[in-house]
C-alpha distance (Angstrom), angle and dihedral (degrees) to the residues before:
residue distance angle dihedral
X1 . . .
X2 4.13 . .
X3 3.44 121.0 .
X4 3.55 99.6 -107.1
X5 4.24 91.3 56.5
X6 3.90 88.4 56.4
X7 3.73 85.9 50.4
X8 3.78 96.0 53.3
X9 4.29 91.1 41.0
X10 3.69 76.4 51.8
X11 3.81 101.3 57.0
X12 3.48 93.5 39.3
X13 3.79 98.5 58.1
X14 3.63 83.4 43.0
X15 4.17 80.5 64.1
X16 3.96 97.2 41.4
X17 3.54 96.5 46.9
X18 4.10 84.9 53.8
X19 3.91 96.8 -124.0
X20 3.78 127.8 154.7
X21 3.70 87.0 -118.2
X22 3.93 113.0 157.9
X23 3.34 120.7 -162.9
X24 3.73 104.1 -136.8
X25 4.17 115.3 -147.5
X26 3.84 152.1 119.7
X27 3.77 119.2 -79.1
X28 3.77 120.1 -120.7
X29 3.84 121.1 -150.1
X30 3.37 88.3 -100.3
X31 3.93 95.3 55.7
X32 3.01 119.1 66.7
X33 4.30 121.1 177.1
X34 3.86 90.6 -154.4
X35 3.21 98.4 76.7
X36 3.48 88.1 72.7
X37 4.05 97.3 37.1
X38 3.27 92.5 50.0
X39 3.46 109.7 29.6
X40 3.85 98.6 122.9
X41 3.97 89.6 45.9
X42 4.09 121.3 90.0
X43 3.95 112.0 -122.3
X44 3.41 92.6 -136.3
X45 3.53 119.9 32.0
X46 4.73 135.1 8.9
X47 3.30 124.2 -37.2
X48 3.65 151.4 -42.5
X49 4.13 113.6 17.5
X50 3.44 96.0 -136.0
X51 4.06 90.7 49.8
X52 4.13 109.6 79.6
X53 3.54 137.6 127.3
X54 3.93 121.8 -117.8
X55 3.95 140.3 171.7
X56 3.83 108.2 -129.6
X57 4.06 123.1 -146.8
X58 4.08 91.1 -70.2
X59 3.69 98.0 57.5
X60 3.98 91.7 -100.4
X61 3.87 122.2 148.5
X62 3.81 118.0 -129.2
X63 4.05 143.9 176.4
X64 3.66 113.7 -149.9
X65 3.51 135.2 -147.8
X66 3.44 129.8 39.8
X67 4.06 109.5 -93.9
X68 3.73 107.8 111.5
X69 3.67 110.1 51.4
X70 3.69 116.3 -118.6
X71 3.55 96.8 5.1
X72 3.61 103.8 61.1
X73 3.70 118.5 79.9
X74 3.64 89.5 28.5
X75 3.84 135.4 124.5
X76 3.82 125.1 -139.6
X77 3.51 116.8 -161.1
X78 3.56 102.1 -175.8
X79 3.98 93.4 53.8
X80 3.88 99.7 76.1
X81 4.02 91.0 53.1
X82 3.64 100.3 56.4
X83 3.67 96.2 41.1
X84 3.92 88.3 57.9
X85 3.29 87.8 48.0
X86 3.78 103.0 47.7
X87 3.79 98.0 23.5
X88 4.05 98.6 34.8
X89 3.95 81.3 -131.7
X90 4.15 110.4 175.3
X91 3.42 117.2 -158.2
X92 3.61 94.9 -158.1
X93 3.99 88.3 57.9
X94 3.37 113.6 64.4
X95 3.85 140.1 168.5
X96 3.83 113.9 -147.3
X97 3.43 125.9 -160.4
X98 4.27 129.1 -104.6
X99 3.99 101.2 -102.2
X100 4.12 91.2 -136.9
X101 3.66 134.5 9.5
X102 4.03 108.3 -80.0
X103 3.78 93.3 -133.0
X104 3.66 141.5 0.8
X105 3.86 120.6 -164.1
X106 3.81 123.9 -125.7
X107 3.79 120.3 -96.9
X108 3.08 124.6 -104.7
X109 4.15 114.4 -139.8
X110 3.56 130.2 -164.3
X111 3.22 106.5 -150.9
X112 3.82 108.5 -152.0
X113 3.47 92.4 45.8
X114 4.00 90.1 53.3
X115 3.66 90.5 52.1
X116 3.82 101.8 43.0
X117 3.87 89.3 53.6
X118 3.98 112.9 41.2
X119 4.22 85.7 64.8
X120 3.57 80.0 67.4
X121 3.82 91.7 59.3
X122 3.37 103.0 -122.9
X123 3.99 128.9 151.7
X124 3.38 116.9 -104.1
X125 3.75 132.9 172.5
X126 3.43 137.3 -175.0
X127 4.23 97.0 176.5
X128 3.87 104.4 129.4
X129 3.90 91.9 -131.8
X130 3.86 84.9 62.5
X131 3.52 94.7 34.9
X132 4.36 89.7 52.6
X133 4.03 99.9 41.2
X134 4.23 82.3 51.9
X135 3.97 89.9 53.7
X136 3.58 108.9 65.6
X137 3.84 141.9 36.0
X138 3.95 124.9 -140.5
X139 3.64 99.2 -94.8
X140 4.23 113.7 133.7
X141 3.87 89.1 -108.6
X142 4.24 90.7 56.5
X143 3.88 91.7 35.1
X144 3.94 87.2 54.2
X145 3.52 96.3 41.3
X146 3.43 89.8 44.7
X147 4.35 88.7 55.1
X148 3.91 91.9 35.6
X149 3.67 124.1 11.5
X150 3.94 137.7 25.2
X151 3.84 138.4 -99.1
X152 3.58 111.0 -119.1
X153 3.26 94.7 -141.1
X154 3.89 142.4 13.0
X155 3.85 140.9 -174.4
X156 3.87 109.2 -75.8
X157 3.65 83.7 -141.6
X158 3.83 153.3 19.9
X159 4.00 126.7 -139.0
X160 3.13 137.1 -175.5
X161 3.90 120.7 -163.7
X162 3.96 120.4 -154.5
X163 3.89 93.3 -164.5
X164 3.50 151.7 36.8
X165 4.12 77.8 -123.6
X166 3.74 95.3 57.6
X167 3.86 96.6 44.3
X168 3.81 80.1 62.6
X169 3.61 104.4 50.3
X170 4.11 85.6 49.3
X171 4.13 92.3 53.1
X172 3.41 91.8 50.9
X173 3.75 101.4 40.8
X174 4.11 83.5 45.8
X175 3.78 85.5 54.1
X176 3.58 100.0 45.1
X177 3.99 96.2 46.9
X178 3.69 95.5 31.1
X179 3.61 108.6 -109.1
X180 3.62 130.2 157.0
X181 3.59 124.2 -125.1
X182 4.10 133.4 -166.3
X183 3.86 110.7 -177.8
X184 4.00 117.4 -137.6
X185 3.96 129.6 -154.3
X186 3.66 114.7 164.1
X187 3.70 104.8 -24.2
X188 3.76 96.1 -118.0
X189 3.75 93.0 117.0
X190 4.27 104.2 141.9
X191 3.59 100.2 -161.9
X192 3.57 114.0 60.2
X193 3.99 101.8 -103.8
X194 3.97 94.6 126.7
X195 3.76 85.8 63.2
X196 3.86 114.5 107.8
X197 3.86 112.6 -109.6
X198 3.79 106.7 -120.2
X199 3.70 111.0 -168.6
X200 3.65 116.2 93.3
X201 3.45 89.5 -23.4
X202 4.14 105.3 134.1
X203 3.72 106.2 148.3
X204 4.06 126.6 89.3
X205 3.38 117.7 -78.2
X206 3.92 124.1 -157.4
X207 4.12 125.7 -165.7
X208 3.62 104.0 -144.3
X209 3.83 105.7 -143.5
X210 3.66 108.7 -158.3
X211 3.78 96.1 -177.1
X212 4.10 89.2 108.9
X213 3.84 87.6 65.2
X214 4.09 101.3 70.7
X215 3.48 100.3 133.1
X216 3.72 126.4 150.6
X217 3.98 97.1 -149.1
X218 3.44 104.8 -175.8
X219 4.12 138.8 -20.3
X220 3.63 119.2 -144.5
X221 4.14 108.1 -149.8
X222 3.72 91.3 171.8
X223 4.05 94.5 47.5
X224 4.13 93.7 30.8
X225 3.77 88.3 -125.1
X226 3.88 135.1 130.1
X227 3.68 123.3 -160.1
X228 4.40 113.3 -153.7
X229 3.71 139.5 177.6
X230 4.24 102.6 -101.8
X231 4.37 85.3 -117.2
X232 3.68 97.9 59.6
X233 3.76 102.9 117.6
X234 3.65 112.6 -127.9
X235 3.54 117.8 -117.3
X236 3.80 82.4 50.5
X237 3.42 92.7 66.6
X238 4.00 93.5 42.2
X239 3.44 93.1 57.7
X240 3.83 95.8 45.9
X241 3.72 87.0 56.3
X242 3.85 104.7 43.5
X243 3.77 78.7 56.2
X244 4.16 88.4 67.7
X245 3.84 90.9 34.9
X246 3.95 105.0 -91.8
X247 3.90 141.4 99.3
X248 3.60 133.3 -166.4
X249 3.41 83.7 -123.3
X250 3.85 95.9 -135.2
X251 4.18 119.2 94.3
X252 3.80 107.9 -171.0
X253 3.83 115.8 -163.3
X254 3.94 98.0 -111.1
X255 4.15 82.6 39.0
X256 4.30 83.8 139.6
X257 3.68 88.4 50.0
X258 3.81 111.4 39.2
X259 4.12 131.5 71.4
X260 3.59 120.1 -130.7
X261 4.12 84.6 -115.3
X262 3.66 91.1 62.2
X263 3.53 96.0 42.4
X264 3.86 86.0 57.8
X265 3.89 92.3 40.7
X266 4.18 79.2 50.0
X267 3.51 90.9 44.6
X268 3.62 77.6 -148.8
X269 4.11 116.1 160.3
X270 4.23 115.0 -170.2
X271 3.85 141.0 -154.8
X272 3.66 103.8 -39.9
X273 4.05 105.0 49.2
X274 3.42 88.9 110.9
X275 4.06 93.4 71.1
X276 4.05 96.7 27.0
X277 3.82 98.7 30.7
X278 3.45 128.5 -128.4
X279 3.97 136.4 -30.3
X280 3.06 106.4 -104.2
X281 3.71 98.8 50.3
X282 3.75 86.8 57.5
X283 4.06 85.7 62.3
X284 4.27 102.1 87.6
X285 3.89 88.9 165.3
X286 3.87 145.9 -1.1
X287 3.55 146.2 -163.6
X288 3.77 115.4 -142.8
X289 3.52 129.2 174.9
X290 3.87 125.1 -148.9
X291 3.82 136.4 174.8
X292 4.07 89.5 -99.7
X293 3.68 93.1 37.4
X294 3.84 155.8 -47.8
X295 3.69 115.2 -73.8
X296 3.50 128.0 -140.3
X297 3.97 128.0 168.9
X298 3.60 92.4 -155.1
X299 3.94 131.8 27.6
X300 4.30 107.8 -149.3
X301 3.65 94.5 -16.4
X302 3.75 97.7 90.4
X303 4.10 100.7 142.9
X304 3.56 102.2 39.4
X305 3.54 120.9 119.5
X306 3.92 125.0 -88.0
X307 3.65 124.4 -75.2
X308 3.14 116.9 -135.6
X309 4.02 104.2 -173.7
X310 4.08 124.2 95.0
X311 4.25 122.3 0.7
X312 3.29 113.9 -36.8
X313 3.81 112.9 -125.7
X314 3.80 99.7 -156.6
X315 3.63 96.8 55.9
X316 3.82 87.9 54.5
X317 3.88 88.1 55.0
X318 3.74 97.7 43.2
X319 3.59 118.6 95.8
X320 3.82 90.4 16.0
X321 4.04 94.5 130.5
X322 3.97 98.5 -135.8
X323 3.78 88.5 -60.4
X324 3.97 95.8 120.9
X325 3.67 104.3 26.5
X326 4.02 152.6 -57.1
X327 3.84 122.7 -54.1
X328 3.64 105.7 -138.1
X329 3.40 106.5 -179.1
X330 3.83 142.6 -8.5
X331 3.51 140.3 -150.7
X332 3.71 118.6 -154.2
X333 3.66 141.2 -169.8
X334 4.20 113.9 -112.6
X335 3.67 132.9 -144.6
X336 3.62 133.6 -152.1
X337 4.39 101.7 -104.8
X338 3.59 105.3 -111.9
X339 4.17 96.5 -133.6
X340 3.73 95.9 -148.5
X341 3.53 140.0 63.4
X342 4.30 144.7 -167.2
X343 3.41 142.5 -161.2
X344 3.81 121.1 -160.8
X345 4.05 121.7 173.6
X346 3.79 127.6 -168.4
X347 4.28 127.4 -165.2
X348 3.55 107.0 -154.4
X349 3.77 130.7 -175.3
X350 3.37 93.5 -107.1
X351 4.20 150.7 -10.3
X352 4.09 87.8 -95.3
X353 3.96 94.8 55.5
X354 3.24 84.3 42.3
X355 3.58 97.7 55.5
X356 3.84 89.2 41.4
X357 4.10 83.1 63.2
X358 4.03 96.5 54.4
X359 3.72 95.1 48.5
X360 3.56 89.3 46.4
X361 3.36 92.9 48.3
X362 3.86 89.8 43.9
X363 4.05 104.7 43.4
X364 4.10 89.6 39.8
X365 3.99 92.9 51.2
X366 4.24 79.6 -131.3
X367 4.29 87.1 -170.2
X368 3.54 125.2 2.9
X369 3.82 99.4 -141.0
X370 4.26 96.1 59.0
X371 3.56 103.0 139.7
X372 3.68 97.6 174.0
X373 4.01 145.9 17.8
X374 3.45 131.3 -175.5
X375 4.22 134.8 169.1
X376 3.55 124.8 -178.2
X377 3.53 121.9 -168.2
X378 4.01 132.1 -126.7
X379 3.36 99.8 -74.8
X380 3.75 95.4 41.6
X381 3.85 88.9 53.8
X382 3.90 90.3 70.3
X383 3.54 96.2 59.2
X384 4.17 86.1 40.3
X385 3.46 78.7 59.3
X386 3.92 102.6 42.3
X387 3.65 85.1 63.2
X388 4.11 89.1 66.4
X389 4.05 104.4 128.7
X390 3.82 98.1 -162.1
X391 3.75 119.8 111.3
X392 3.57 121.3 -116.8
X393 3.80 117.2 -112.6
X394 3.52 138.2 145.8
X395 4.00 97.5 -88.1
X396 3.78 85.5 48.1
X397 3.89 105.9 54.1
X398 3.83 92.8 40.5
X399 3.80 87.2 45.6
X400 4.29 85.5 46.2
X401 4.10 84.0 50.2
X402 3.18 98.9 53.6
X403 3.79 94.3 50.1
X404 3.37 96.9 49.5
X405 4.66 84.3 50.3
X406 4.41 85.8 54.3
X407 3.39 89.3 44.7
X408 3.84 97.9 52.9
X409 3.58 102.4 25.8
X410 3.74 104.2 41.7
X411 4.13 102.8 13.0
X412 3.88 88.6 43.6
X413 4.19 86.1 -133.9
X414 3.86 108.7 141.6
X415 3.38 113.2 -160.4
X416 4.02 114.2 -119.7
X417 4.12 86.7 42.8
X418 3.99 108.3 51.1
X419 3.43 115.8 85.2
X420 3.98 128.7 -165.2
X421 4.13 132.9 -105.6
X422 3.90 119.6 -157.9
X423 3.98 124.6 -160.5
X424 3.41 122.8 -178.4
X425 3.93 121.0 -168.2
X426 3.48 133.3 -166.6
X427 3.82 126.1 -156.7
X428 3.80 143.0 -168.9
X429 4.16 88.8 -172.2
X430 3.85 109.5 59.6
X431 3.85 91.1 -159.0
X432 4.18 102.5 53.1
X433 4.33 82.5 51.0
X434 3.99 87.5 88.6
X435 3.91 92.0 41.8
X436 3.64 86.7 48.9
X437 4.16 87.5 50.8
X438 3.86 97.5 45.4
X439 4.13 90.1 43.5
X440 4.08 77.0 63.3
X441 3.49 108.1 49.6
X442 3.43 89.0 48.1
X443 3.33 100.6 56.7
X444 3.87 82.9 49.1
X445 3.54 97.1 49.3
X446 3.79 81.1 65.4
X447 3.83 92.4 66.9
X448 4.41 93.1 40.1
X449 3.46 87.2 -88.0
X450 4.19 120.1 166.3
X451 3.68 125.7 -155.2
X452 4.28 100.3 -112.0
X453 3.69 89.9 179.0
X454 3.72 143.3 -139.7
X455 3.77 106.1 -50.3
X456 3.64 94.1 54.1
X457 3.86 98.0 49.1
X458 3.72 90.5 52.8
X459 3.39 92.3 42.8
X460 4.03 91.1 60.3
X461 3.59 86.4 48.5
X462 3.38 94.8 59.7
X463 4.24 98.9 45.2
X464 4.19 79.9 85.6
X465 3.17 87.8 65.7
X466 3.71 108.7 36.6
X467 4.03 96.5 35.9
X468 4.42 96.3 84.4
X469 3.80 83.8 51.5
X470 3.92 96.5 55.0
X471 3.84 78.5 35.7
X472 3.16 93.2 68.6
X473 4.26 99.6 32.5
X474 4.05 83.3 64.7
X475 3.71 93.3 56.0
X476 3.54 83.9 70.4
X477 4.22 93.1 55.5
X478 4.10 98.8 43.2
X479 3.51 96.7 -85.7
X480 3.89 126.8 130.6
X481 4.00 120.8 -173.7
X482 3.58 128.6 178.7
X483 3.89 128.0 160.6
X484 4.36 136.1 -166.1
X485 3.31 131.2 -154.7
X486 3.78 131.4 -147.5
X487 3.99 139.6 152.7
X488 3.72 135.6 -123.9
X489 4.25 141.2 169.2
X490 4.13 112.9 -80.1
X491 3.71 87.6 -109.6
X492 3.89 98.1 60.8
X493 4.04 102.7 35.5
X494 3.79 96.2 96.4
X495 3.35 92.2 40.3
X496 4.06 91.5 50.6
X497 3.97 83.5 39.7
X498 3.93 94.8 56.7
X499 3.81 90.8 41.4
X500 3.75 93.6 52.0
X501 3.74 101.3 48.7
X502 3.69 95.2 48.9
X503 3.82 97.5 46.8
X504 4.23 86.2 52.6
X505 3.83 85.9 44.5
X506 4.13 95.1 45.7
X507 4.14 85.0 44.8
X508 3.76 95.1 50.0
X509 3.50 91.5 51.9
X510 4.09 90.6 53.7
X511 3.31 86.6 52.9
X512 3.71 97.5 50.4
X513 3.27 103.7 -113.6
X514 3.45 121.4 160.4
X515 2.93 151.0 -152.9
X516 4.36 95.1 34.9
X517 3.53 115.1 -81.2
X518 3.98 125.1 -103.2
X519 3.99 103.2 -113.9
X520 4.25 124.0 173.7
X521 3.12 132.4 165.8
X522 3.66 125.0 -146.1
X523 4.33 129.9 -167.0
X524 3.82 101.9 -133.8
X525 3.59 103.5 170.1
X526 4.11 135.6 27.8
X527 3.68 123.7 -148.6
X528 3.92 131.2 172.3
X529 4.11 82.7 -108.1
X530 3.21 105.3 36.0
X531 4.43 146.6 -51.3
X532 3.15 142.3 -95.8
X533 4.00 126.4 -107.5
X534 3.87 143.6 -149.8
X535 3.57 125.2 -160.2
X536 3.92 114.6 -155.1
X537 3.89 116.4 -171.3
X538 3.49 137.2 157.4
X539 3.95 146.0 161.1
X540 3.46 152.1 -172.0
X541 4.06 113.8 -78.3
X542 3.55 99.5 178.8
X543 3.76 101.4 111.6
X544 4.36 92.4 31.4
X545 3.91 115.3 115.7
X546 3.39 85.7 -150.8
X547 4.08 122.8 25.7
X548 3.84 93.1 173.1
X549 3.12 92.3 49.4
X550 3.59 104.2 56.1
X551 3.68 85.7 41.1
X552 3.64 92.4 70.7
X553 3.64 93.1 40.3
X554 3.83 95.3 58.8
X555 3.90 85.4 41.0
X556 3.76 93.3 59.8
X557 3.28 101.6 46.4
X558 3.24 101.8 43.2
X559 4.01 87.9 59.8
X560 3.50 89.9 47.2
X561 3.94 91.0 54.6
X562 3.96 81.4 49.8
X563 3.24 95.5 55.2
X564 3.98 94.2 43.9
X565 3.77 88.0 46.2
X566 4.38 94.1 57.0
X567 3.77 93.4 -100.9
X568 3.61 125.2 132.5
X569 4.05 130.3 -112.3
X570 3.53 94.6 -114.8
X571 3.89 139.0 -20.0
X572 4.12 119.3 -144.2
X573 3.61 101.8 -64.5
X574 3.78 109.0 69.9
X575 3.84 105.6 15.5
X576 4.34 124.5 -151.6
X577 4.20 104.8 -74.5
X578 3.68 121.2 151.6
X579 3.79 85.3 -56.1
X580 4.16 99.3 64.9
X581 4.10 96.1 24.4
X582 3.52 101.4 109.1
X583 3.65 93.1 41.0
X584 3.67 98.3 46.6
X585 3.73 84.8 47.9
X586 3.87 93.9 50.5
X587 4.12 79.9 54.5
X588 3.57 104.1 58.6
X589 3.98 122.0 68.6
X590 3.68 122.6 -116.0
X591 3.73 99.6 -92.6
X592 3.58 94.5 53.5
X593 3.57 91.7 52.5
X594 3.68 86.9 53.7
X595 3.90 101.0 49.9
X596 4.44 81.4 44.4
X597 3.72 83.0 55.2
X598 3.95 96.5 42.4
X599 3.67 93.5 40.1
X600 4.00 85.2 56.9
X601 3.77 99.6 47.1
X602 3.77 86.7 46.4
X603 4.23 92.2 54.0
X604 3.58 98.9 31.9
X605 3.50 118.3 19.9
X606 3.82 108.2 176.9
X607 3.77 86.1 39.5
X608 4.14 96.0 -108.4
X609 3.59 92.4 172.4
X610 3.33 96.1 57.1
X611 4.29 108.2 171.3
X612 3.80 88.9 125.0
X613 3.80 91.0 -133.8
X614 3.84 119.2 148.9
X615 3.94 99.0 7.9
């Protein structure tokens, strides 16, 4: 029997007798790993493949698939007419998508450093499916390009390290035979940093995929800590713990997409910071890897609690975007899972009452157990609204006019002005959850606030999650959407807010765009000081020489007005990239551009991880 049967009898008893056997070796072009790590993902735009929007033979807007619970499988009438009306969408004109990429450049291999790693056993892959789904994020320029256009350039090749051990033999062969490397999580990255850099950029460049290293390696009951590999993806590790009682207690947007590593690389937080606090104070310890060495704040003492005496090295490293090395592994912080959950929703007259409401709610510390606040203004309430899954019939509409009477004639909320607030609260005692509810609509009665209900606050929570996917659906109909987010005091968010939408209205019309664009504005975050924003806009490209290219141009200056206007470059949810760089570089003052720059040189001296976000 040859040597290559007995390998193959090998791996498949490794199978029958249920092992985790892996069968360690180098990827041909016609192998490609991520057809099994990405399986669930589309190639070419967000998400799950069986999750997508469509308009049946009646006109009638739909999301498929059955992933997020009673919105899924639904149909919603009223979403078709108000994106013809606000978009100019035509159903009849439509602009399909390229069924694969039209060309994918060679790889370039460095031969050395190919030889001094695969002894090590680690998975490499130069197939150009692999090579194409590791070289962008799911921002609207990569999604387009990704339907339409090209990437100029892409990683040569894929890796995927099993250990903290292995990520460190690949630095430091990278470093000593010049090879540039771009670590990868989930994907989910928003502002272009998993793009290749193009200019003057020659050498290989690798995307180190730590998905393989998901891990949990130890759990802490006594000290409420959990230790995990950096690649475990997110949700995954939520769901392992709510099994045992805990949470993380943070839930960022792409939660099913993203790795705990790149989270921390993000320094991204999610809906429920306002009950378990930021992020980064979740972090107790961290494993980072560098080109002169791993990193590590603490030796054995990885659940004790915080220090607070000298710098503090991991806050340095968070939120540095793969620029100074590979996050390994993480220990974080648990909290008991709160078992129950509520949804309360407010109308109010307007988006300054509204506001008025959140900061109270915010500076007064209204309930201790808000998880989550959201308001959307005017315009955002249609599309709130498009996303209503009830049919229309008789009873419905007459019961839909009649609202819409009470709420003008006795409520004094005109429809086209009142926008929409969102609590959610989270509980451990099932009977102080309505206490908790009333405490808030009182305090919003105070600012003509009316009781909207449950449906339509969870429904608002959920447009995070469903917006890339109808994103994405409009590509199809000439329509382009795109949104930033940023932070400012109470006193200056209108101000920022009316200085914002008219510089992205004033650019669209430069650029000829027509009809007006679709622009929201949505409160993510509360703070004693102040909140966090996101600006949503979109329009109709159909007649545009150009849509990319007006893209950007609304893009930039609409961060530069943010900047003008006291806001910052980004808050949590997106991060800097290649997108924000030279804004969040205009932000910072010239000697903390020159420790950035120092603390690089000093990590990663011949620039290995070389994504060019940041500086």
């Amino acid at each position: 029997m040859t040597e290559n049967a007995l390998r193959r009898l090998e791996i498949i008893a490794g199978h029958l007798n249920d092992t985790e056997y892996k069968e360690w070796r180098t990827l041909s072009p016609s192998q490609t790993l991520a057809v099994c790590t990405n399986r669930e993902k589309k190639w070419n735009g967000y998400g799950y493949k069986d999750t997508f929007f469509r308009f049946d033979d009646r006109g009638t807007a739909s999301l498929l698939g059955n992933r997020f619970e009673h919105f899924s499988s639904k149909e919603y009438h009223e979403l078709r007419p108000w994106l013809e009306q606000t978009l100019r969408i035509n159903l009849k004109t439509t602009c399909p998508a390229q069924p694969t990429m039209v060309e994918i450049h060679s790889p370039e291999v460095n031969h050395d450093f190919y030889d001094t790693i695969r002894p090590q056993g680690v998975i490499i892959s130069f197939a150009e499916q692999d090579r194409l789904l590791h070289g962008h994020g799911i921002s609207t320029i990569e999604i387009y390009k990704l339907r339409y256009g090209n990437f100029n350039r892409l990683p040569d090749a894929v890796i995927w390290p099993e250990s903290h051990k292995q990520v460190e033999v690949i630095v430091k062969a990278a470093q000593k035979f010049n090879v540039g490397c771009i670590p990868y999580g989930g994907g989910s990255n928003y502002v272009d940093a998993l793009e290749c850099p193009v200019e003057k950029e020659k050498r290989m460049i690798v995307s180190l995929d730590m998905r393989q290293m998901n891990r949990i390696l130890s759990l802490n009951n006594e000290n409420m800590s959990v230790t995990v590999e950096a690649g475990a993806i997110a949700k995954d590790l939520e769901m392992e713990l709510r099994k045992l009682g805990y949470s993380l207690g943070w839930n960022a947007e792409s939660i099913e997409f993203s790795t705990v590593g790149g989270l921390a690389a993000l320094r991204s937080s999610g809906l429920r910071r306002s009950m378990y606090g930021d992020f980064e104070n979740s972090i107790i310890n961290m494993k980072f890897v560098t080109p002169i060495g791993t990193i590590q704040q603490r030796g054995t003492s990885t659940s004790s609690p915080p220090i607070y005496s000298g710098p503090d090295i991991t806050n340095l490293l968070l939120g540095s975007e793969g620029t100074l090395g590979v996050i390994t592994e993480l220990t974080f912080k648990l909290h008991y899972l709160a078992p129950f959950h509520r949804y309360v929703s407010l109308y109010f007259p307007s988006f300054h009452q509204g506001l008025l409401f959140l900061r109270e709610v915010a500076q007064k510390k209204v309930v201790n157990n808000l998880s989550g606040a959201r308001l959307i203004d005017e315009i955002g309430l249609q599309l709130v609204q498009g996303f209503n899954p009830t049919t229309p019939t008789i009873t419905t509409v007459f019961k839909e006019v009649l609202k819409k009477y009470y709420l003008k004639k006795f409520k004094k909320l005109e429809i086209g002005k009142m926008c929409l607030a969102a609590i959610l609260i989270d509980g451990y005692d099932l009977s102080k959850m309505e206490v908790y509810e009333k405490r808030i609509l009182n305090v919003g009665e105070n600012f003509g606030g009316v009781n909207a209900g449950y449906d339509l606050g969870e429904r608002m929570f959920f447009m995070s999650k469903g917006l890339p996917y109808l994103r994405d659906f409009l590509l199809d109909y000439y329509a382009v959407s795109d949104y930033l987010d940023t932070s400012t005091s109470w006193s200056n968010i209108e101000e920022l807010v009316t200085r914002v939408k008219e510089t992205i209205v004033t650019t669209c019309r430069a650029q000829s765009v027509r009809p007006r664009p679709y622009i929201a504005v949505r409160v993510d975050h509360l703070y004693e000081t102040g909140a966090s924003l996101t600006f949503t806009y979109g329009f109709n490209c159909r007649n545009l020489a150009d849509p990319l290219g007006t893209l950007r141009r609304v893009d930039q200056v609409a961060l530069v007005e943010i900047l003008k206007s006291n806001g910052s470059v980004s808050h949590y949810t997106t991060g800097i990239g290649k997108r924000k760089k030279e804004s969040f570089i205009e932000s910072l003052s010239e000697p903390a551009i020159e420790i950035m720059k120092n603390v690089k040189k000093t990590l990663d001296p011949t620039n290995i991880f070389c994504n060019q976000n940041l500086l």
